[in-house]
TORDOGU-438200 format. One record per residue: x negated, y negated, z of N, C-alpha, C in turn. Coordinates in pm, 1 decimal. Example, Ala and Ser with C-alpha at 12.3 -4.5 7.8 and 13.67 -1.06 7.14 Angstrom:
// residues 2
rec n_x = -1319.0	n_y = 569.0	n_z = 780.0	ca_x = -1230.0	ca_y = 450.0	ca_z = 780.0	c_x = -1320.0	c_y = 330.0	c_z = 780.0
rec n_x = -1285.0	n_y = 225.0	n_z = 708.0	ca_x = -1367.0	ca_y = 106.0	ca_z = 714.0	c_x = -1290.0	c_y = -3.0	c_z = 787.0
This chain:
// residues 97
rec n_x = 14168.2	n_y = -2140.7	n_z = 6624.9	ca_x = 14278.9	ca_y = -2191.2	ca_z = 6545.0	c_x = 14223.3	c_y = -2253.6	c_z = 6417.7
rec n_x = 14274.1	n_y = -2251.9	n_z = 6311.4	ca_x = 14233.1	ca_y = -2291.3	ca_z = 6174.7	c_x = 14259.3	c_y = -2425.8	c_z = 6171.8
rec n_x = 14122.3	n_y = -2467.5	n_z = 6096.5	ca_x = 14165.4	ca_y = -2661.5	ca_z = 6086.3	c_x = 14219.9	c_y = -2692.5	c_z = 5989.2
rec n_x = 14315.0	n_y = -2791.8	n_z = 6013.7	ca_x = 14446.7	ca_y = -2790.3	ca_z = 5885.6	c_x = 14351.9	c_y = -2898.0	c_z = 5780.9
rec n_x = 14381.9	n_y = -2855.7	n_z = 5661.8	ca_x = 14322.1	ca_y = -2965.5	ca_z = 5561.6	c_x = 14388.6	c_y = -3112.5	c_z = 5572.7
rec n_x = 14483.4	n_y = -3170.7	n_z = 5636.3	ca_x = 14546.8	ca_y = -3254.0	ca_z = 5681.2	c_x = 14429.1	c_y = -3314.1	c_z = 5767.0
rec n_x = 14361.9	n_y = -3277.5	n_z = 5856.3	ca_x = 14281.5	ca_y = -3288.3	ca_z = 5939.5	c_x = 14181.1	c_y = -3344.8	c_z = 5896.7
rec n_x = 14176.3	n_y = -3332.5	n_z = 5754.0	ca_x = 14027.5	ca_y = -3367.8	ca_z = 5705.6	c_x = 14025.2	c_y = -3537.2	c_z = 5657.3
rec n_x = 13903.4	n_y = -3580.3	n_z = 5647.0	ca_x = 13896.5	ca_y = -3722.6	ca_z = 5576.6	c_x = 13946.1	c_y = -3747.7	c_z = 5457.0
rec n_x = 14001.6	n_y = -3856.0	n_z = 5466.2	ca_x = 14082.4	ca_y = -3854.2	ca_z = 5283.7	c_x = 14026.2	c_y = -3920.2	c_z = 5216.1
rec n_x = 13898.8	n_y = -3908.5	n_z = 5166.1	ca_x = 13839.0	ca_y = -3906.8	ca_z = 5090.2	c_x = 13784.2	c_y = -3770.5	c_z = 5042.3
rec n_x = 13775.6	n_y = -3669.5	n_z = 5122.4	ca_x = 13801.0	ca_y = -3560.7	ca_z = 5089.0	c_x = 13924.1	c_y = -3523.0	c_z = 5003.9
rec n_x = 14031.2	n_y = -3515.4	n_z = 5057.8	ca_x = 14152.4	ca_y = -3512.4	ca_z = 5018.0	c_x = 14197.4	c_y = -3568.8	c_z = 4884.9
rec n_x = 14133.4	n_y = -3702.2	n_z = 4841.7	ca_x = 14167.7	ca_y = -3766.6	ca_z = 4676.1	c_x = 14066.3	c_y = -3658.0	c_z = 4574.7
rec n_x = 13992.1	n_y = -3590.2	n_z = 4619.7	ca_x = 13973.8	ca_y = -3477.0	ca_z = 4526.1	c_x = 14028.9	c_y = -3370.2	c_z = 4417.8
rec n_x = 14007.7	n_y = -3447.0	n_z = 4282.8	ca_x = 14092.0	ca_y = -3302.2	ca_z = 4229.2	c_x = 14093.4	c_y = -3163.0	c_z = 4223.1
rec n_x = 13978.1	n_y = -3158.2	n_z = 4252.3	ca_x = 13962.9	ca_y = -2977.3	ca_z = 4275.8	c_x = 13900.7	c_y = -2928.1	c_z = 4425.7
rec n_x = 13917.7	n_y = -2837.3	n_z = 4466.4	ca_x = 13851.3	ca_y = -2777.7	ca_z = 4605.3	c_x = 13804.3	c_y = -2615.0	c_z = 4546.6
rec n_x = 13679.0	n_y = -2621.6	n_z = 4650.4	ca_x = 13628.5	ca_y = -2471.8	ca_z = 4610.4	c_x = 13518.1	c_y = -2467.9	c_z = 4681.1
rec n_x = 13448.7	n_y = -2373.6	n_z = 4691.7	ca_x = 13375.6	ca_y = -2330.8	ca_z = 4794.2	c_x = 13260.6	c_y = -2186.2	c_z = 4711.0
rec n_x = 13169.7	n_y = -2139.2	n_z = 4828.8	ca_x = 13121.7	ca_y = -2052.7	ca_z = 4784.6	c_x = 13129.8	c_y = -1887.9	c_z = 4860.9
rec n_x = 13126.5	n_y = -1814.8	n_z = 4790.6	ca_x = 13123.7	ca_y = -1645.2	ca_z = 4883.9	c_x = 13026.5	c_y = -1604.4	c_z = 4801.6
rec n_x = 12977.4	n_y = -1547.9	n_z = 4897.3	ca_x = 12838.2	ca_y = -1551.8	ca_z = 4938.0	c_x = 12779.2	c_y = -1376.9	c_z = 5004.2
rec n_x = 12850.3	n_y = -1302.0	n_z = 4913.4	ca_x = 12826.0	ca_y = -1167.3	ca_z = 4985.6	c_x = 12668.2	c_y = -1079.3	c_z = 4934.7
rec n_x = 12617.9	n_y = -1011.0	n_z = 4993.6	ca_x = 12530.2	ca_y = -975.0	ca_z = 4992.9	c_x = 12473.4	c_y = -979.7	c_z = 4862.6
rec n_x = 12343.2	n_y = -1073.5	n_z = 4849.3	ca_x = 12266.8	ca_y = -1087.3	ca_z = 4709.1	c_x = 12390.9	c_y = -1087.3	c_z = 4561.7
rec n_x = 12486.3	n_y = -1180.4	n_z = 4630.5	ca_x = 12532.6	ca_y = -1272.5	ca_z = 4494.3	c_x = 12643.9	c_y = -1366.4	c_z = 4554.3
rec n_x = 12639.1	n_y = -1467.4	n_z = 4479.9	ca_x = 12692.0	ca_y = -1637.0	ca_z = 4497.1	c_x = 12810.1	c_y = -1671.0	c_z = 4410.2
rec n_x = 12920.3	n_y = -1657.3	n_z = 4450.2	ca_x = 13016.9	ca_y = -1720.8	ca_z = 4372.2	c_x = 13115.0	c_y = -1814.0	c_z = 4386.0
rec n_x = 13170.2	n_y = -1888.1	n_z = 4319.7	ca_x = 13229.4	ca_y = -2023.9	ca_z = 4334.6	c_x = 13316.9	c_y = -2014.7	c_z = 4236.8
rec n_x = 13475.6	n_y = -2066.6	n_z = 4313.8	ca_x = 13579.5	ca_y = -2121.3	ca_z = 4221.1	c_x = 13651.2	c_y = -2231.3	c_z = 4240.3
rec n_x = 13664.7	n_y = -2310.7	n_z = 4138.3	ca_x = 13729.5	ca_y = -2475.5	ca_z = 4163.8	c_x = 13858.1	c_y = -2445.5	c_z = 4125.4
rec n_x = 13943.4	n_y = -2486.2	n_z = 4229.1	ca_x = 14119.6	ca_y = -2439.3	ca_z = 4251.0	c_x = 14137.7	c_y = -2615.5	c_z = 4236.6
rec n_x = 14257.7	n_y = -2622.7	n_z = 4173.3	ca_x = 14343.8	ca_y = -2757.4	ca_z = 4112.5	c_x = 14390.7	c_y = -2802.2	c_z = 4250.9
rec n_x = 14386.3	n_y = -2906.3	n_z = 4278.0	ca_x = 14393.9	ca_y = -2911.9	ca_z = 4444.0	c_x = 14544.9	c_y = -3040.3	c_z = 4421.6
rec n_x = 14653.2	n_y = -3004.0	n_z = 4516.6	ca_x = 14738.0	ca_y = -3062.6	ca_z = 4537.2	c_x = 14753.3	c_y = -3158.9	c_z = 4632.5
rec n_x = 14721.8	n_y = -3308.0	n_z = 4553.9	ca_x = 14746.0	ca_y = -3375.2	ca_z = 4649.9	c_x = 14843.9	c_y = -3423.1	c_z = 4753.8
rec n_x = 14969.7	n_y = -3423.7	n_z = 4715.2	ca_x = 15118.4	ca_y = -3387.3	ca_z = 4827.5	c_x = 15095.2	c_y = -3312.4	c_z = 4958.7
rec n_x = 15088.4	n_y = -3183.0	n_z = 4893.1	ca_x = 15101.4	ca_y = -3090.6	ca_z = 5003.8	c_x = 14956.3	c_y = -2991.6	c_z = 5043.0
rec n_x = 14846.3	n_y = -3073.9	n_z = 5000.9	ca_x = 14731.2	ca_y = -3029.5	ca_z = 5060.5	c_x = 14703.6	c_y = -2948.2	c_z = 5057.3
rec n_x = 14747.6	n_y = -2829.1	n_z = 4930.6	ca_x = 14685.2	ca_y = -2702.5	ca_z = 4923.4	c_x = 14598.1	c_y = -2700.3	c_z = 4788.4
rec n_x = 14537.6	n_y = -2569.3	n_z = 4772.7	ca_x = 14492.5	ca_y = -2550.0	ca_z = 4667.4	c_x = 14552.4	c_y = -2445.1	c_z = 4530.1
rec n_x = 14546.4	n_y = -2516.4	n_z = 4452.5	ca_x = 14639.4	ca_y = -2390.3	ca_z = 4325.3	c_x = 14530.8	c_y = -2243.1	c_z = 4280.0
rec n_x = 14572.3	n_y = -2142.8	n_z = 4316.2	ca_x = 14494.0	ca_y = -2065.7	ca_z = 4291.3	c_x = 14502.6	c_y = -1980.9	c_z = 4159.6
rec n_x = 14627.0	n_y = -2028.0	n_z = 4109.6	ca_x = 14664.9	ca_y = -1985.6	ca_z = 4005.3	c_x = 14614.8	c_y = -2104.5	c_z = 3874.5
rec n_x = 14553.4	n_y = -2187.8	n_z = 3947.2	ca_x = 14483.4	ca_y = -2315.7	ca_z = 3820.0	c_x = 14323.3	c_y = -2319.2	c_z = 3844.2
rec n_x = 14271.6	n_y = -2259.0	n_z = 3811.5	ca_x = 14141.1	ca_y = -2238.4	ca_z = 3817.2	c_x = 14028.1	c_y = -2343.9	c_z = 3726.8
rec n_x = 13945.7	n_y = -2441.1	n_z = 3773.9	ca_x = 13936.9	ca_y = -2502.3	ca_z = 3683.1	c_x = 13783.9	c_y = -2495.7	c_z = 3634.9
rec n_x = 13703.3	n_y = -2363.1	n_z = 3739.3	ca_x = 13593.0	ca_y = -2326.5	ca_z = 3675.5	c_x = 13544.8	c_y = -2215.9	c_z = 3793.8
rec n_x = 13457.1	n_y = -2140.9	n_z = 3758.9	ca_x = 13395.4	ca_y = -2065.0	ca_z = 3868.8	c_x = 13270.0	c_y = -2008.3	c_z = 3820.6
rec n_x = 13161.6	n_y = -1989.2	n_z = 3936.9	ca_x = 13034.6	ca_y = -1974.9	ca_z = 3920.5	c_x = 12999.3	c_y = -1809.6	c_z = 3977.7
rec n_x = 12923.8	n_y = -1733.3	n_z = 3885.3	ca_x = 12836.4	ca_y = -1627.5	ca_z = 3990.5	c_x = 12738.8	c_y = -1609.7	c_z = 3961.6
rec n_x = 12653.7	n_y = -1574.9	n_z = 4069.2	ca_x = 12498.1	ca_y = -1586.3	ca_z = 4016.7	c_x = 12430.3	c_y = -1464.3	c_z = 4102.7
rec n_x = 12381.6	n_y = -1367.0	n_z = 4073.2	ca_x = 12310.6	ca_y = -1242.7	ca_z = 4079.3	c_x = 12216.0	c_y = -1253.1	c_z = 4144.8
rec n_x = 12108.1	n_y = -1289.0	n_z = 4295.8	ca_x = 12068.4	ca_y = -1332.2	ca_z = 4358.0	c_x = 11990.7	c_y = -1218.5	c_z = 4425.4
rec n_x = 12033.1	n_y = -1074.5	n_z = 4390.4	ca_x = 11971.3	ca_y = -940.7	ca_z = 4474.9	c_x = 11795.0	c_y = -971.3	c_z = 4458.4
rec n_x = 11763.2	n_y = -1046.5	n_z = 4357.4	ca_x = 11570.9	ca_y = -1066.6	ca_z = 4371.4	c_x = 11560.0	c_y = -1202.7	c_z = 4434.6
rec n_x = 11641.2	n_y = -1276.2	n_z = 4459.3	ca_x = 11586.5	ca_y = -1409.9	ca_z = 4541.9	c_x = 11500.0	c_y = -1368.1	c_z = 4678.3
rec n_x = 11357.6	n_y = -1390.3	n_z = 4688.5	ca_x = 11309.3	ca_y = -1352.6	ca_z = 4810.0	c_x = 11338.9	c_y = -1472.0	c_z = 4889.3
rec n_x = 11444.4	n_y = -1552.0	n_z = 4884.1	ca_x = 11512.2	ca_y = -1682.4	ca_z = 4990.7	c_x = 11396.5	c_y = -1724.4	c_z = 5039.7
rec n_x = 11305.3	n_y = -1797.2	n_z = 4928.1	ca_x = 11182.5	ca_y = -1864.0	ca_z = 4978.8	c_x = 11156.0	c_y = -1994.8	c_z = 4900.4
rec n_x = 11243.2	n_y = -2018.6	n_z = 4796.7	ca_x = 11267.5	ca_y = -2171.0	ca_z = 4723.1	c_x = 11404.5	c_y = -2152.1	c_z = 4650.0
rec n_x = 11413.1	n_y = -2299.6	n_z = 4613.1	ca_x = 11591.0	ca_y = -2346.7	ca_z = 4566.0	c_x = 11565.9	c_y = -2323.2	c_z = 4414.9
rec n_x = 11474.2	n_y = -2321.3	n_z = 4392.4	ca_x = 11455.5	ca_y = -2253.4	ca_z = 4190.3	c_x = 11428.9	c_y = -2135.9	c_z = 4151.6
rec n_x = 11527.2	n_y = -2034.5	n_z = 4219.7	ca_x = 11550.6	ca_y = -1895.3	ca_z = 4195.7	c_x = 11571.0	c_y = -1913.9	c_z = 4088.6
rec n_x = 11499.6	n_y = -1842.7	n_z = 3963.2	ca_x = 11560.0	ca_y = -1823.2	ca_z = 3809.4	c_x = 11721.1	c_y = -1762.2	c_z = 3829.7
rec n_x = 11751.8	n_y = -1657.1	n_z = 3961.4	ca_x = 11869.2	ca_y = -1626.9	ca_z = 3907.0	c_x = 12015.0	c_y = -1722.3	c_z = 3949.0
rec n_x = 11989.3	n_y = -1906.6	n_z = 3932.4	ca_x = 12039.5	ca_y = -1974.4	ca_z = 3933.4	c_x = 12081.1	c_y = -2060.7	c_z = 3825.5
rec n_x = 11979.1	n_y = -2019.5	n_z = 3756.5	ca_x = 11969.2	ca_y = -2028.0	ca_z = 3579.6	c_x = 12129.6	c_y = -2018.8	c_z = 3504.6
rec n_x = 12148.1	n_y = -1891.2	n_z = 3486.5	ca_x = 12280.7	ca_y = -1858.1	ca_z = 3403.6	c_x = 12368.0	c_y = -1832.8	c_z = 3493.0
rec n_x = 12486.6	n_y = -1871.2	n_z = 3488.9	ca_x = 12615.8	ca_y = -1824.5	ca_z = 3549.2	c_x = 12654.6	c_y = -1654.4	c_z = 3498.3
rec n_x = 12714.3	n_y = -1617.9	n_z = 3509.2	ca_x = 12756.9	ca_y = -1465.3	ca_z = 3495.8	c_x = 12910.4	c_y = -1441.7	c_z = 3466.6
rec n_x = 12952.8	n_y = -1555.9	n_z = 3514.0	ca_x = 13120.0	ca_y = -1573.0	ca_z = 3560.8	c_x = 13208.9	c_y = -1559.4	c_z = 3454.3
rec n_x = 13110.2	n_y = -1587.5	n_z = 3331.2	ca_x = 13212.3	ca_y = -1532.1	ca_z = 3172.6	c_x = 13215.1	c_y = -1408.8	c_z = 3128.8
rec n_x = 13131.8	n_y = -1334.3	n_z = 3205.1	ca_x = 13029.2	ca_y = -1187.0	ca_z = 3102.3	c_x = 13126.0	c_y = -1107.5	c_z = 3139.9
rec n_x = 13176.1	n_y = -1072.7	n_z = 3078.0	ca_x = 13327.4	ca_y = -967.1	ca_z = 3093.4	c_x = 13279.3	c_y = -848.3	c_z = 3178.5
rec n_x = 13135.4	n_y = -827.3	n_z = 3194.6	ca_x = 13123.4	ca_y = -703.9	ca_z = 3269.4	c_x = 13110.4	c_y = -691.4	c_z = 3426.1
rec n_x = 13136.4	n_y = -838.4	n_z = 3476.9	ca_x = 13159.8	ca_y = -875.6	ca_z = 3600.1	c_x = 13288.3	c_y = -895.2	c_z = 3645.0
rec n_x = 13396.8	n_y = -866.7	n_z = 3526.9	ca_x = 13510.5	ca_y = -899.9	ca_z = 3585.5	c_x = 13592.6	c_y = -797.8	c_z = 3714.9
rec n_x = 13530.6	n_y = -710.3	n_z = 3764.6	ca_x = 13569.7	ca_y = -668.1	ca_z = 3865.4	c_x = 13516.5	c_y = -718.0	c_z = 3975.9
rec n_x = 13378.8	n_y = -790.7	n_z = 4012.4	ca_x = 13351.3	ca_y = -770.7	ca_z = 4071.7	c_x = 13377.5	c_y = -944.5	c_z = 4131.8
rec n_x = 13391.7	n_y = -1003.6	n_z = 4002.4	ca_x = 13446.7	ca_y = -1110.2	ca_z = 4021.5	c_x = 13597.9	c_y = -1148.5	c_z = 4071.3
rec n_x = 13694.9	n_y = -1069.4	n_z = 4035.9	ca_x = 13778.0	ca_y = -1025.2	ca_z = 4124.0	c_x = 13779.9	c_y = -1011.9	c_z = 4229.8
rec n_x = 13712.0	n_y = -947.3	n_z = 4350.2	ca_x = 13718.3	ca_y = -892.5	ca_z = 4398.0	c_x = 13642.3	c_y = -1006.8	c_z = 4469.8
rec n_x = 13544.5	n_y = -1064.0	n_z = 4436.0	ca_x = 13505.1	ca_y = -1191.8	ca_z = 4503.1	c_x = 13574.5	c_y = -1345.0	c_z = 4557.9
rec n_x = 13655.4	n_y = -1320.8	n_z = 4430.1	ca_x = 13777.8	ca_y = -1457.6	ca_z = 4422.3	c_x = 13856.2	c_y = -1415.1	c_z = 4533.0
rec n_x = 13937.0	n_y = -1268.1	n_z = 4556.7	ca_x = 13998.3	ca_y = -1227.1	ca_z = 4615.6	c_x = 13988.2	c_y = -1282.2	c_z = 4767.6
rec n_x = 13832.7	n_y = -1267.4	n_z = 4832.1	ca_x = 13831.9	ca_y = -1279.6	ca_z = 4949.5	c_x = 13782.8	c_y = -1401.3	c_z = 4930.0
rec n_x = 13717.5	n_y = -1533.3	n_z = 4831.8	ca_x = 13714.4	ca_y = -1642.7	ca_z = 4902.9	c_x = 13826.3	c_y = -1723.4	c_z = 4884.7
rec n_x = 13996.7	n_y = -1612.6	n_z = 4796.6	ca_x = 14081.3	ca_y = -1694.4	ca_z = 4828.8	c_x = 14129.8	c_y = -1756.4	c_z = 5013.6
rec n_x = 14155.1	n_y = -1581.7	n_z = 5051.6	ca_x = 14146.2	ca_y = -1518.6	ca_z = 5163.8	c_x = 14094.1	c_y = -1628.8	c_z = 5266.0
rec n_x = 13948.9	n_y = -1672.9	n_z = 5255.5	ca_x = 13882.0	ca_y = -1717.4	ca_z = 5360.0	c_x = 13936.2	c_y = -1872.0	c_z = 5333.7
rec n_x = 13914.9	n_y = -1917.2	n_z = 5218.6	ca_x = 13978.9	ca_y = -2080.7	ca_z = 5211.3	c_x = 14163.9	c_y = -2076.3	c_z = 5305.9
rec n_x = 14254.2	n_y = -1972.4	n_z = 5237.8	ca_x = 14353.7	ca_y = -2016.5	ca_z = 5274.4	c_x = 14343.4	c_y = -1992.6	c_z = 5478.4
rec n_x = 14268.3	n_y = -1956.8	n_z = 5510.4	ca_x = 14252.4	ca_y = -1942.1	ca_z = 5639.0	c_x = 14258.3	c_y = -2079.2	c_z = 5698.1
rec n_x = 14178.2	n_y = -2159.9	n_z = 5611.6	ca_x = 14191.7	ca_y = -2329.9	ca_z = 5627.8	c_x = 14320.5	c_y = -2375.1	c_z = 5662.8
rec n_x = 14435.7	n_y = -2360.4	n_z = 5573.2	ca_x = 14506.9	ca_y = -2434.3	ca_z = 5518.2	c_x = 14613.5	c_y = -2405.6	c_z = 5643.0
């Protein structure tokens, strides 16, 4: 059963934004959703930043992967794939809710 964000500590909860990371094979992305404090959801339609980072050469052997360096998340030539990323960590967050 999904744990209701209600559930959570409210200090969590006085947060203005919520977001998380997806994390699919060799790349990292993150989006900060406008988070409603009332009714405990997140706005997915208010986006208030998001991260991706290209990770296919990280040999996952230290935390100062150069490809942590630049974000990617503006470069118009990711916008599908960034899509398509947002898509499912809307997906997996609202599973929370």
């Amino acid at each position: 059963m999904p744990r209701s964000w209600a559930s959570r500590p409210a200090a969590l909860c006085e947060l203005p934004h919520r977001g998380g990371p997806q994390t699919p094979e060799g790349w990292r992305y993150t989006a900060w959703a406008k988070w409603n404090q009332t009714s405990l959801h997140a706005d997915w339609d208010n986006i208030a930043g998001r991260e991706l980072y290209d990770l296919r050469s990280d040999p996952g052997t230290t935390f100062d992967f150069p490809g942590y360096a630049d974000s990617l998340a503006l470069n118009p030539s990711y916008k599908s794939l960034i899509d398509t990323l947002h898509a499912d960590l809307r997906a997996a967050f609202e599973s929370f809710e």
